[in-house]
SERO-4910 file (N, C-alpha, C, O; in steps of 0.05 Angstrom, whole numbers):
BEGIN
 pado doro    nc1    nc2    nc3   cac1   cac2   cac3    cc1    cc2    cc3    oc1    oc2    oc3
  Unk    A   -512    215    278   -511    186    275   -514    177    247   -500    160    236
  Unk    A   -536    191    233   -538    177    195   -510    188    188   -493    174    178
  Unk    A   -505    222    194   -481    222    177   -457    201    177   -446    194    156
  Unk    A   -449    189    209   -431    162    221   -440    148    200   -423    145    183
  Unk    A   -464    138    195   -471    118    173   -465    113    145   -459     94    130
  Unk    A   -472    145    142   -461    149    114   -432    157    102   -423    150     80
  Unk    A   -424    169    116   -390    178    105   -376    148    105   -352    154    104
  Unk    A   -378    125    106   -360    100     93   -369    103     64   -355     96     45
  Unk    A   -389    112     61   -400    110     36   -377    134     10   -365    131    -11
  Unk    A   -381    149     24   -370    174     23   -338    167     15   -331    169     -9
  Unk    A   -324    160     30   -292    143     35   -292    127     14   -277    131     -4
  Unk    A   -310    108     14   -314     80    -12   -312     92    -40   -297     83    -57
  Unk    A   -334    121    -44   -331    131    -72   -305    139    -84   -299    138   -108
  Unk    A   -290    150    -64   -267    161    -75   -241    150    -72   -221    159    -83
  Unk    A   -241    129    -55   -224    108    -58   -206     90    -70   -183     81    -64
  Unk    A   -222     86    -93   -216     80   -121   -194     85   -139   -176     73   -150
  Unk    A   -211    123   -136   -204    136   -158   -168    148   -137   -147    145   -150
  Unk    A   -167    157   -114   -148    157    -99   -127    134   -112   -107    140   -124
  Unk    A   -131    119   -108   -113     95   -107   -101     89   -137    -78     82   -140
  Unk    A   -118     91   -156   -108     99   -181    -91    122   -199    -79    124   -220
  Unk    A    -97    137   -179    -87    169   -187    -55    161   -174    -34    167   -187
  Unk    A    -55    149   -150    -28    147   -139     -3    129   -150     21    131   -153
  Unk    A    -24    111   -156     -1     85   -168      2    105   -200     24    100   -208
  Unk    A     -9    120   -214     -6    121   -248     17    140   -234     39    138   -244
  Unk    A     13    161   -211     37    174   -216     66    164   -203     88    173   -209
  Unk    A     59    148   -188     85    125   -178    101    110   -204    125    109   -208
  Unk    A     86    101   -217     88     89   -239    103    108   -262    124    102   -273
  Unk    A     86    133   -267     99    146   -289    101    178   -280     88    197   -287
  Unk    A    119    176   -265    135    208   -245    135    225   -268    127    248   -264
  Unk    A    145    217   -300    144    248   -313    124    255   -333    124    275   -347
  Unk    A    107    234   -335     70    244   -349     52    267   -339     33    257   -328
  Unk    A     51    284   -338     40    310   -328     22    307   -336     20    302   -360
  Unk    A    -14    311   -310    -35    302   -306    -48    328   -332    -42    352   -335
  Unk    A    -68    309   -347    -78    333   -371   -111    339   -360   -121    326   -342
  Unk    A   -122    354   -370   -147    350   -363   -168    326   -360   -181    318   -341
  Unk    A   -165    316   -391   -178    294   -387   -180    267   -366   -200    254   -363
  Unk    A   -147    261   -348   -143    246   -339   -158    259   -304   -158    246   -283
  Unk    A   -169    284   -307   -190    289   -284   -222    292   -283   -238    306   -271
  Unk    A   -223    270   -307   -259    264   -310   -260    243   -290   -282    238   -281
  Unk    A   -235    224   -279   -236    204   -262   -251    208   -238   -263    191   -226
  Unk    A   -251    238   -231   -266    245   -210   -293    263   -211   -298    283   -197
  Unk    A   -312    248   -233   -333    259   -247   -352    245   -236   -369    260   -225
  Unk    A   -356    219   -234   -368    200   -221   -367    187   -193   -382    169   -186
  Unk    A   -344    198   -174   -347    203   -147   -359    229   -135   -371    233   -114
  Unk    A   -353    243   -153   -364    281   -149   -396    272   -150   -410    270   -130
  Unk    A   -401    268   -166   -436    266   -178   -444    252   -155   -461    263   -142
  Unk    A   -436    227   -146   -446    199   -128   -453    216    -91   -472    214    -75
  Unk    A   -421    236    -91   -420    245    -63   -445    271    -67   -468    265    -60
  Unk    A   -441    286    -74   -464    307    -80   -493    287    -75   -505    288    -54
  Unk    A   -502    270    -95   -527    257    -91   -529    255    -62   -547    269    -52
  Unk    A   -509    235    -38   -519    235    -14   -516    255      0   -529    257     21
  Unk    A   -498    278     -7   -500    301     13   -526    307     29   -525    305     53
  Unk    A   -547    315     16   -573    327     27   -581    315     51   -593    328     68
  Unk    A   -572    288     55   -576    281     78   -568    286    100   -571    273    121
  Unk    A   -555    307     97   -531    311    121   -553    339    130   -549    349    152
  Unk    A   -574    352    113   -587    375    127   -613    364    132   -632    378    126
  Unk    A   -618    336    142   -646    328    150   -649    340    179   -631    348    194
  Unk    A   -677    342    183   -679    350    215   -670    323    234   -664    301    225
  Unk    A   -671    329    260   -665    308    278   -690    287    275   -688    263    273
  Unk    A   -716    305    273   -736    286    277   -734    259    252   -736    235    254
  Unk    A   -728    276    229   -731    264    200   -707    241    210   -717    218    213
  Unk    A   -679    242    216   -656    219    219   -669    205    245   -679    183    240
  Unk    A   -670    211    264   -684    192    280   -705    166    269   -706    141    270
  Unk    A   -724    190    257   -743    166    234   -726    146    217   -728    122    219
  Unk    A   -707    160    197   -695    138    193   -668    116    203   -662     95    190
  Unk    A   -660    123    221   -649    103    242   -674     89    254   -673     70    239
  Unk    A   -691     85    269   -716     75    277   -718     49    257   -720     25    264
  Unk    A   -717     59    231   -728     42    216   -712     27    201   -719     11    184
  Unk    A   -683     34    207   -653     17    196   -651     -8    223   -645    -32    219
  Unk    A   -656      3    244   -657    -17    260   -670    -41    259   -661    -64    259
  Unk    A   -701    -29    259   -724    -51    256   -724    -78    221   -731   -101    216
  Unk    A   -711    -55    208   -697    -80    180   -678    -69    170   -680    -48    157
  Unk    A   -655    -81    172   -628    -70    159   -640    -68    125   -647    -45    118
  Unk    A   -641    -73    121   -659    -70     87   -661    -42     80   -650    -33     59
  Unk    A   -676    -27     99   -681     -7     96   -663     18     79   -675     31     62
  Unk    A   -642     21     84   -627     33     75   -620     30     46   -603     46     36
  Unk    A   -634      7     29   -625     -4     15   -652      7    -11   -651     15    -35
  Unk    A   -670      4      6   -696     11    -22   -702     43     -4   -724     52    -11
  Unk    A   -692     55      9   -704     79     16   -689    112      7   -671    118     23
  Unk    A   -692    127     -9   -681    143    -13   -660    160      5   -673    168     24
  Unk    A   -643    166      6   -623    183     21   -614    204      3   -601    199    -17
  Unk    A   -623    230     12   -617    249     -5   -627    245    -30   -647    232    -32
  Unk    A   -614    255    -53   -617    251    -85   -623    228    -89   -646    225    -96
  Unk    A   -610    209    -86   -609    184    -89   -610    157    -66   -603    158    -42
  Unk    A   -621    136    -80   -623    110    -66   -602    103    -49   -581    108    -61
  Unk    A   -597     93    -26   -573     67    -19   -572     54    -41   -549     52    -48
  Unk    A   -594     41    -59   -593     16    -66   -578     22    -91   -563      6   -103
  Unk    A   -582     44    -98   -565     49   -129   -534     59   -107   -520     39   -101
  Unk    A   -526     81    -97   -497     96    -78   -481     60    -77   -459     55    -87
  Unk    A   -497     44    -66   -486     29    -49   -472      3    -72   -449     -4    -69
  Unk    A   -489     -9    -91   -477    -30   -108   -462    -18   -134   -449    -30   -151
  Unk    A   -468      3   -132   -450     30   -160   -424     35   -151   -403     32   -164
  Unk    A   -426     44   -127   -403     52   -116   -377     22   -112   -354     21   -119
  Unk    A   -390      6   -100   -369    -22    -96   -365    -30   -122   -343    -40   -124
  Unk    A   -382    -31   -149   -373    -40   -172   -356    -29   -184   -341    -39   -200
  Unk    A   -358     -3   -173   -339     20   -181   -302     15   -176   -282     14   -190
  Unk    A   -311     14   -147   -284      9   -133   -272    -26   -153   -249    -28   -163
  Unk    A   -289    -44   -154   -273    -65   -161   -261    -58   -187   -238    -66   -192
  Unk    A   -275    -44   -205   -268    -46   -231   -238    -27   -232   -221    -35   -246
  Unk    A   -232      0   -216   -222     17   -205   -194     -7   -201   -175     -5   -216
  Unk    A   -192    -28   -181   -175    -44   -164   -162    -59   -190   -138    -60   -191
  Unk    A   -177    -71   -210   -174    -80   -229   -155    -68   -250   -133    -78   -257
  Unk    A   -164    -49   -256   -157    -32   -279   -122    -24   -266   -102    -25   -280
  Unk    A   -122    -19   -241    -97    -15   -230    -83    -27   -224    -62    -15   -221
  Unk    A    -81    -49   -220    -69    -74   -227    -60    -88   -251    -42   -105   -250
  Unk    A    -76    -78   -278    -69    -94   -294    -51    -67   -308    -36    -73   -327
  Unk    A    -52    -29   -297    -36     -9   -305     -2    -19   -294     20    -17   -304
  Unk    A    -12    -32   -270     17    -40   -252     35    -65   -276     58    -64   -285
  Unk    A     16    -83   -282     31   -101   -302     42    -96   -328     63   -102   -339
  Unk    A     17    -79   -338     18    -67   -365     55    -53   -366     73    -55   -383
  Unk    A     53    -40   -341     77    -22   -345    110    -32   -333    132    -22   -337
  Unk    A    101    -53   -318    125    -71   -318    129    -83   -342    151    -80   -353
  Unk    A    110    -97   -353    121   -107   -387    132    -97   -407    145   -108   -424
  Unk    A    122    -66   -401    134    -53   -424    158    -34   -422    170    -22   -440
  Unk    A    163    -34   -392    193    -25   -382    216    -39   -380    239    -32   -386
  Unk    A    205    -68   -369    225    -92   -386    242    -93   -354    240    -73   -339
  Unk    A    254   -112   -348    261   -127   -324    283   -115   -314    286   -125   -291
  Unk    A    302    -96   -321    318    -79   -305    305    -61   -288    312    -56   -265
  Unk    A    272    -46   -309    261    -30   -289    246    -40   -263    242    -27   -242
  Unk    A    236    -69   -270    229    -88   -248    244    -89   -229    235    -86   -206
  Unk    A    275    -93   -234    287   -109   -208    298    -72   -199    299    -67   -175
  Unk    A    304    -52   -217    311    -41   -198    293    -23   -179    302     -6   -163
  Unk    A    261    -29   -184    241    -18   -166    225    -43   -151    203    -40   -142
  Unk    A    235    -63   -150    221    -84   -137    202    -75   -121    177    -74   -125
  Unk    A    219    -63    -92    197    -64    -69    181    -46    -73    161    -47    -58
  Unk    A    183    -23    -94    162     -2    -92    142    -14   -109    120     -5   -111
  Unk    A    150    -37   -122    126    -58   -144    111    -75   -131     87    -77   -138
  Unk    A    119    -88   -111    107   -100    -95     89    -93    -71     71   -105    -60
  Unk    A    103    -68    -68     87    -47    -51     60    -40    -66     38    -36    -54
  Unk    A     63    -39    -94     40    -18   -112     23    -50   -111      1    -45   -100
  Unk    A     23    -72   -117      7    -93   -122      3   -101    -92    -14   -119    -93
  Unk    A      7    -98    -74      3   -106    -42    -17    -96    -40    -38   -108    -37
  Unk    A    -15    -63    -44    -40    -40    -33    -65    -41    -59    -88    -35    -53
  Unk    A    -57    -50    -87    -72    -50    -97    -97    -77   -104   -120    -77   -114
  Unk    A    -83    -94    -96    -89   -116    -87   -114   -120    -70   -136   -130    -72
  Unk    A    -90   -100    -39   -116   -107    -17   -139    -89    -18   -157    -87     -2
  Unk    A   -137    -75    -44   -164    -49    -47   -181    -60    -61   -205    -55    -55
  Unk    A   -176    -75    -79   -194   -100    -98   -213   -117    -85   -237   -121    -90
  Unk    A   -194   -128    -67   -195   -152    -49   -225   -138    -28   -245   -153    -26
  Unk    A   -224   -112    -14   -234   -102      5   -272    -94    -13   -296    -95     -6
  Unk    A   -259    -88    -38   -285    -88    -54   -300   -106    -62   -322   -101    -71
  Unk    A   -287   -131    -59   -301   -150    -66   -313   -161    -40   -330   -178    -44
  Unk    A   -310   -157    -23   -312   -166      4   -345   -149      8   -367   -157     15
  Unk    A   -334   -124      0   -362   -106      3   -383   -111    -10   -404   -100     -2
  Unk    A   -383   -124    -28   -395   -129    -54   -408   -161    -40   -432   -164    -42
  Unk    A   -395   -178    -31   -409   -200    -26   -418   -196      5   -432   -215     12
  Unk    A   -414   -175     28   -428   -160     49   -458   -156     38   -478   -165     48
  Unk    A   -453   -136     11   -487   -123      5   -504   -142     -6   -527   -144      3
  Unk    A   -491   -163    -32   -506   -184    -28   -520   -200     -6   -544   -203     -4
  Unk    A   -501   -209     10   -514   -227     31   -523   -206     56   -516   -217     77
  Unk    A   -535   -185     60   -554   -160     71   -579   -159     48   -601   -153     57
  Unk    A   -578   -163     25   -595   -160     14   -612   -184     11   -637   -181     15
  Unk    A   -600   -211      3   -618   -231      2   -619   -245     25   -639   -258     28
  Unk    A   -599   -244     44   -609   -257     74   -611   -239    104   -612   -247    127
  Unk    A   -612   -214     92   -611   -196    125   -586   -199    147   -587   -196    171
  Unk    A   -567   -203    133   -548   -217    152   -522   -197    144   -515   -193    120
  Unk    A   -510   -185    163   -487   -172    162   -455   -180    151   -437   -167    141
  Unk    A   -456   -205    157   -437   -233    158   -404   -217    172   -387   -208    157
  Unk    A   -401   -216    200   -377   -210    214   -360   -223    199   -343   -206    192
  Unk    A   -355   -241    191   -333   -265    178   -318   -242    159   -295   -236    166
  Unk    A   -327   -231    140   -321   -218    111   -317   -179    125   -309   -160    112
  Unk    A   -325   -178    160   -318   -146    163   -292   -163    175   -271   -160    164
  Unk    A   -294   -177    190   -258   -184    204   -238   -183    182   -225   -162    181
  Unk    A   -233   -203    164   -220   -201    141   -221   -181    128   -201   -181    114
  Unk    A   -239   -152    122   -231   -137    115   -203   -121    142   -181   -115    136
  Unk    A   -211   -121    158   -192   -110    183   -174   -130    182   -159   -125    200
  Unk    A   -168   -148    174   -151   -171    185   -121   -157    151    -96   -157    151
  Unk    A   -137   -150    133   -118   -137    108   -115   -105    112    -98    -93     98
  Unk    A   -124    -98    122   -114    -61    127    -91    -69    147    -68    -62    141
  Unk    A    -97    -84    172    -74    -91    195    -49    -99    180    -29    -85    180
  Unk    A    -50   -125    165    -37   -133    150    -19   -122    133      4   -131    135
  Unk    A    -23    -99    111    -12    -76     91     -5    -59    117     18    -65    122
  Unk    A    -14    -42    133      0    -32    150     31    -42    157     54    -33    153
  Unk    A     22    -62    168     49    -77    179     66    -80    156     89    -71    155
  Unk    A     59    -89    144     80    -90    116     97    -60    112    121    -58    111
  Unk    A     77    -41    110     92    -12    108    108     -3    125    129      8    119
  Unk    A    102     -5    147    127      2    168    146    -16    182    162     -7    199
  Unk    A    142    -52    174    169    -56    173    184    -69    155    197    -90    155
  Unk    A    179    -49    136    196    -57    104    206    -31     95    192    -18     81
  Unk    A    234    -23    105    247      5    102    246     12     71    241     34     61
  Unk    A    253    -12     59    254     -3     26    225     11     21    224     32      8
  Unk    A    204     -1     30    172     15     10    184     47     29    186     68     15
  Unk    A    191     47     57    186     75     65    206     91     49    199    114     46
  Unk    A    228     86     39    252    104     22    240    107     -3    244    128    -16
  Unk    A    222     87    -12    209     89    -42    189    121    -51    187    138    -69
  Unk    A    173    109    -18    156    133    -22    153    168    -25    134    183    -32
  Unk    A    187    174    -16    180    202    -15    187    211    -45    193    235    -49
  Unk    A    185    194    -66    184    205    -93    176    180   -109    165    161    -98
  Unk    A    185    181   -144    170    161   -151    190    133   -163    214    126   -161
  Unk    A    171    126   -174    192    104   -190    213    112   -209    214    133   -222
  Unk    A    232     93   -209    261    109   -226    252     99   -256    249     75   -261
  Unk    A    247    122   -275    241    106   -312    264     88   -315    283     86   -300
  Unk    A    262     77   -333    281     54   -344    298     74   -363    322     70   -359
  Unk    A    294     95   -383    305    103   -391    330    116   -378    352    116   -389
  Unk    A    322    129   -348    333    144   -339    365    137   -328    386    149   -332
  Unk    A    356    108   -307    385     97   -305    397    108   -277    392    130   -267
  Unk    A    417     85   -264    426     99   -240    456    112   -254    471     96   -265
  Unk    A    461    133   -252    491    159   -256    507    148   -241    498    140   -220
  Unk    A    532    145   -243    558    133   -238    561    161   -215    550    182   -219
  Unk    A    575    156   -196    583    172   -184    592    199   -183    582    217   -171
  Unk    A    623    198   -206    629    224   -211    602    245   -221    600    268   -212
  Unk    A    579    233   -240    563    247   -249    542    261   -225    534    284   -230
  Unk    A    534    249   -204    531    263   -176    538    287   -175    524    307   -179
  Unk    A    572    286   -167    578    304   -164    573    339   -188    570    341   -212
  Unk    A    573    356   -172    560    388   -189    590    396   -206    612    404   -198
  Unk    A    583    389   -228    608    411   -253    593    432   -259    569    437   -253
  Unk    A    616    447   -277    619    469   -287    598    472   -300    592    448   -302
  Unk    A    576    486   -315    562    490   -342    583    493   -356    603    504   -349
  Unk    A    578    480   -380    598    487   -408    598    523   -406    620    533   -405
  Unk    A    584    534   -406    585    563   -414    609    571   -395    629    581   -405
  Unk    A    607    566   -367    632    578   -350    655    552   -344    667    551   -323
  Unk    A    657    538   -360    681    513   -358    709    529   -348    723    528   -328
  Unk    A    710    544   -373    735    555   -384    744    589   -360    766    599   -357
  Unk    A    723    595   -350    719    618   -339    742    616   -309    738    595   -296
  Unk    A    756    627   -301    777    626   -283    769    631   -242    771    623   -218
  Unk    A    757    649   -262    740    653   -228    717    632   -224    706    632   -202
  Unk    A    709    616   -242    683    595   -230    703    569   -230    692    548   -222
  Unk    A    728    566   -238    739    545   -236    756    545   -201    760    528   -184
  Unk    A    762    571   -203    771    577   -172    748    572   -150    753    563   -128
  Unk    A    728    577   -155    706    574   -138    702    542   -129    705    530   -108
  Unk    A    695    537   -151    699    505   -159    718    489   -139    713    474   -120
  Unk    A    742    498   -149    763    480   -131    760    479   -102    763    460    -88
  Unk    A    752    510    -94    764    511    -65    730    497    -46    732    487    -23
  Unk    A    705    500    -61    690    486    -49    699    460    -49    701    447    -29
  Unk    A    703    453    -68    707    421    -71    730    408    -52    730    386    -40
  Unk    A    755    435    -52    783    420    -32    768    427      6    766    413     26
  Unk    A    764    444      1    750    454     29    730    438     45    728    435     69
  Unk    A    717    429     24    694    409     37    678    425     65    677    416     88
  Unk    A    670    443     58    655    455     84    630    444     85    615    447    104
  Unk    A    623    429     61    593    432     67    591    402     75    574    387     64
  Unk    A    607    393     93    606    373    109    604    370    129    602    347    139
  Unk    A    605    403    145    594    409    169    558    414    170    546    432    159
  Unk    A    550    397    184    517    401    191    500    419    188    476    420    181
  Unk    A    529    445    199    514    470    205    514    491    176    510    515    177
  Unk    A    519    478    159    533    494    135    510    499    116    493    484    109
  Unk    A    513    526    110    482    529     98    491    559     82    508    573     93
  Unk    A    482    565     62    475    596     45    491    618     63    515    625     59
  Unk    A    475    625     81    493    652    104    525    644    104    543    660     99
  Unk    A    531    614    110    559    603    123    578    614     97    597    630     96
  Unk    A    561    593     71    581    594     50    586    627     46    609    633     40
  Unk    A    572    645     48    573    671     32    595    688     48    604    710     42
  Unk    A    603    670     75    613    695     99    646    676     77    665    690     68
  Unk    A    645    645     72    666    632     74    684    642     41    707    635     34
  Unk    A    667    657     29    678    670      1    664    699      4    656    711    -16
  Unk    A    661    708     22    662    740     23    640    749     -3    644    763    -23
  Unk    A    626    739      4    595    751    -20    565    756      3    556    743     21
  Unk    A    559    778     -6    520    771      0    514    741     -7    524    729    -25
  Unk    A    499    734      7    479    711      5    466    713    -26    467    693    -42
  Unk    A    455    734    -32    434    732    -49    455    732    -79    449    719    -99
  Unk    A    469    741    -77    496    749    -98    502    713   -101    501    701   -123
  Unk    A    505    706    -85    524    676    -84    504    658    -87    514    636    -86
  Unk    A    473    656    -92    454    636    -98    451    642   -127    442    623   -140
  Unk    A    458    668   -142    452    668   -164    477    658   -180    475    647   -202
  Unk    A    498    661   -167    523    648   -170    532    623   -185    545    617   -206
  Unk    A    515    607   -158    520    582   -164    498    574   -185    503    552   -196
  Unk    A    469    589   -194    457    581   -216    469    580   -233    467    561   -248
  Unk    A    489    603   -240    497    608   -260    518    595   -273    522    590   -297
  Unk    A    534    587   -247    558    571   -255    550    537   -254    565    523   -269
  Unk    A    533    526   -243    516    500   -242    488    495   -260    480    475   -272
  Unk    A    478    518   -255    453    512   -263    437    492   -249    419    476   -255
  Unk    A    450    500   -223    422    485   -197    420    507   -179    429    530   -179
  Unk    A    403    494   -162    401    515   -142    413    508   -112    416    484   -107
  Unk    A    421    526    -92    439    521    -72    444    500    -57    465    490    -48
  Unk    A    408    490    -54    401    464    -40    408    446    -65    429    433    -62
  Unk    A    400    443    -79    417    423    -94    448    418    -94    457    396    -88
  Unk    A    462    438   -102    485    436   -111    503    428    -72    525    420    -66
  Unk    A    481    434    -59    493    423    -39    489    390    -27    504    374    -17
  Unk    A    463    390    -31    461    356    -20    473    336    -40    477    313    -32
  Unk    A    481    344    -74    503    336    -91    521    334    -79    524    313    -68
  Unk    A    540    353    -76    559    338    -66    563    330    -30    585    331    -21
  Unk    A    546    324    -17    540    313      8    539    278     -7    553    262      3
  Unk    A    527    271    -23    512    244    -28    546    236    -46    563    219    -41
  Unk    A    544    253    -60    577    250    -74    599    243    -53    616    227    -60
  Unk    A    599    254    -22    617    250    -10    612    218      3    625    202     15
  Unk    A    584    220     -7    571    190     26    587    162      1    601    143      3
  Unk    A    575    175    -19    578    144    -41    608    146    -38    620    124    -36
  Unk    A    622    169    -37    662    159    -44    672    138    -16    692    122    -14
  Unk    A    650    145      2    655    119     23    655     96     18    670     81     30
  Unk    A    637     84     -4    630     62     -1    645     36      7    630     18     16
  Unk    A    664     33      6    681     16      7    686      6     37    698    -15     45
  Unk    A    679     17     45    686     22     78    649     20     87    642     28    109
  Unk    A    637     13     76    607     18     85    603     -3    119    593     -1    141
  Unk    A    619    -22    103    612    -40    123    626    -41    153    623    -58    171
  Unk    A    637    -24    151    657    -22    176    641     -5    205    646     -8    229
  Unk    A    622     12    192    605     26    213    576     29    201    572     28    177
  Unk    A    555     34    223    528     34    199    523     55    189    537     75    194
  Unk    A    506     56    175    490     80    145    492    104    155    501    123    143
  Unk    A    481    106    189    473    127    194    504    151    197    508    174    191
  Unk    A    523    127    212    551    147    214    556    156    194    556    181    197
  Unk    A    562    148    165    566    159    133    555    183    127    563    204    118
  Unk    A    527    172    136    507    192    135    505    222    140    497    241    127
  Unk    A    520    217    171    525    246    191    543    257    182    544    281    183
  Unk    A    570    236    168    595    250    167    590    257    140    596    281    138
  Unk    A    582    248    118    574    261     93    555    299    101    549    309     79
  Unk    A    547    315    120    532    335    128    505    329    126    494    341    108
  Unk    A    486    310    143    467    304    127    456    302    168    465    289    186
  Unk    A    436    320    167    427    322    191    405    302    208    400    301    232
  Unk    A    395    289    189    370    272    193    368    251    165    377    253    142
  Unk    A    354    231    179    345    212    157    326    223    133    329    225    108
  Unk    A    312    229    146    294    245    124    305    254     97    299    245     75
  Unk    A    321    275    104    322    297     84    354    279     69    366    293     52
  Unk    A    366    250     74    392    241     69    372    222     46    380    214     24
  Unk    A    344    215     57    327    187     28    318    204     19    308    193     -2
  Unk    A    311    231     18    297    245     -3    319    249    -24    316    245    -48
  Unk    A    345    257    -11    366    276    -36    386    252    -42    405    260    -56
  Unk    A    389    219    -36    391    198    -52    382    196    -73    389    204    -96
  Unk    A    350    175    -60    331    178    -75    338    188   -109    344    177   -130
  Unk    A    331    231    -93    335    242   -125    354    238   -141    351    240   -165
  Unk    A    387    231   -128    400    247   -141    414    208   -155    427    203   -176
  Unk    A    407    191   -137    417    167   -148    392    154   -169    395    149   -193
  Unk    A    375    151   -158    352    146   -171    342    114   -149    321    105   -155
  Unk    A    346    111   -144    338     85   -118    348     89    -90    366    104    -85
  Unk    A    333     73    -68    340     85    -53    365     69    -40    378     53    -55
  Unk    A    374     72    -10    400     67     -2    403     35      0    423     22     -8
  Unk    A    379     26     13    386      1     19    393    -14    -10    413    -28    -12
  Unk    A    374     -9    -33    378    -26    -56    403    -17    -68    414    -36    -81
  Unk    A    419     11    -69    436     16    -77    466     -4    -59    486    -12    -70
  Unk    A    461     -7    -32    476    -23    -21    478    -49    -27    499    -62    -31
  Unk    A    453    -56    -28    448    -88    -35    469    -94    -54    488   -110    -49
  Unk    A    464    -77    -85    478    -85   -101    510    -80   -111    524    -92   -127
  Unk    A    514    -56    -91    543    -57    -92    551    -82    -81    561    -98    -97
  Unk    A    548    -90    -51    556   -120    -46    549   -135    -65    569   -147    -72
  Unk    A    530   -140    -79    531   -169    -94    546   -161   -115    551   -184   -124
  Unk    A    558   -144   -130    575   -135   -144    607   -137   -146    622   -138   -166
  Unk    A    616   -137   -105    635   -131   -106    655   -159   -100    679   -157   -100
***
């Protein structure tokens, strides 16, 4: 039952630093995490350790102190738990989190200003998504924060400030699952501004300069490309190797060599290459038919290899062909 008590505490410390770690790498997909940027979790480490010990009290010892959380909610507040106080765990930790909610919010602005309004509009919903969630994490700390206050100077729990915390988790939930754009956003990160959405032909897998000129990788070349096998569902490594008379393992080094990708790539390339030469016709049947007939077995694995290979995901890439066309 104390442990029930205490692990929100536990959740609250690391919360923060969670939610910050996610948005910096949403935000900046090719900054590779250095050491220093994991002292962030120096001061939730230290906070959770302090209350651990409480988790090896005897029954008699937690009973005692449940007994006496009952008789004055206070209690928890001036009485030691483990290493350390509630009273220090409990207003350290929520100050923590706000400053945490803060700081991430103003990384979310900081880095829209300095990416400049193409990278805005063409990551909108994953921006609005990052200030929604980071928002309601702020929002939830401050809530906590005026909870411990008013337990501390009036004994009073105040239900009003736990509903509204539940009334904004319900809330961001719903938002996430029925807003398809944040779910296509998420299975990678934001597109850099430098980076840019690639015109079509560039999708598609060429030659390496080194084998351009080479006769047999240009023959290879053609007949995948005229053949289009890999627009059957079932088409995979074993298929292609029986369909050009190679080992498998012979024909993945193959195509490194002559691409410089690897099989799964050079295949959902030109799958996405085939979905986009549709476009024109989008509107005549929905996403998902394009989808199937491009070789693309599931939703899933069709917004992950967009996603990568366009740099946004389908719906916003649609959006703007129509307003374009």
């Amino acid at each position: 039952m104390l442990f029930i008590l205490r692990t929100p505490n536990i959740i609250r410390i690391f919360l923060p630093v969670v939610l910050y770690w996610y948005v910096r790498q949403m935000l900046l997909p090719s900054m590779n995490a250095k050491v220093m940027h994991y002292w962030h979790f120096v001061f939730p480490v230290l906070l959770t350790i302090g209350v651990m010990p409480d988790l090896f009290l005897s029954a008699v010892e937690k009973t005692a102190i449940l007994d006496h959380y009952y008789a004055q909610n206070k209690y928890f507040i001036s009485t030691p738990m483990g290493w350390l106080p509630s009273g220090f765990v409990q207003p350290a930790s929520i100050l923590f989190g706000i400053v945490y909610g803060v700081i991430t919010l103003f990384l979310i602005w900081q880095t829209k200003l300095k990416m400049g309004t193409s990278y805005v509009h063409i990551n909108k919903q994953s921006l609005i998504w990052l200030n929604l969630l980071s928002g309601a994490i702020t929002i939830y700390f401050l809530l906590q924060f005026y909870q411990y206050i008013n337990l501390f100077l009036n004994n009073s729990f105040d239900p009003p400030s736990q509903l509204i915390k539940c009334a904004i988790g319900i809330s961001l939930f719903t938002y996430f699952i029925t807003t398809p754009n944040v779910q296509e956003n998420m299975d990678g990160c934001i597109l850099p501004k430098e980076k840019g959405t690639p015109t079509i032909p560039e999708i598609q897998p060429d030659l390496i300069l080194a084998v351009a000129s080479d006769m047999e990788a240009i023959a290879f070349d053609k007949k995948m490309k005229t053949d289009q096998a890999y627009l059957s569902p079932d088409f995979d490594l074993a298929v292609m190797a029986k369909l050009v008379d190679m080992p498998p393992a012979k024909l993945s080094k193959q195509i490194k060599m002559y691409y410089g990708i690897s099989f799964a790539e050079y295949i959902n390339r030109l799958r996405i290459h085939h979905f986009l030469q549709q476009r024109s016709s989008f509107d005549q049947y929905t996403l998902e038919t394009y989808m199937y007939q491009s070789g693309f077995t599931n939703r899933s694995t069709f917004y992950v290899a967009f996603k990568k290979y366009v740099g946004v995901n389908p719906s916003f890439y649609l959006k703007e062909i129509s307003q374009s066309s």
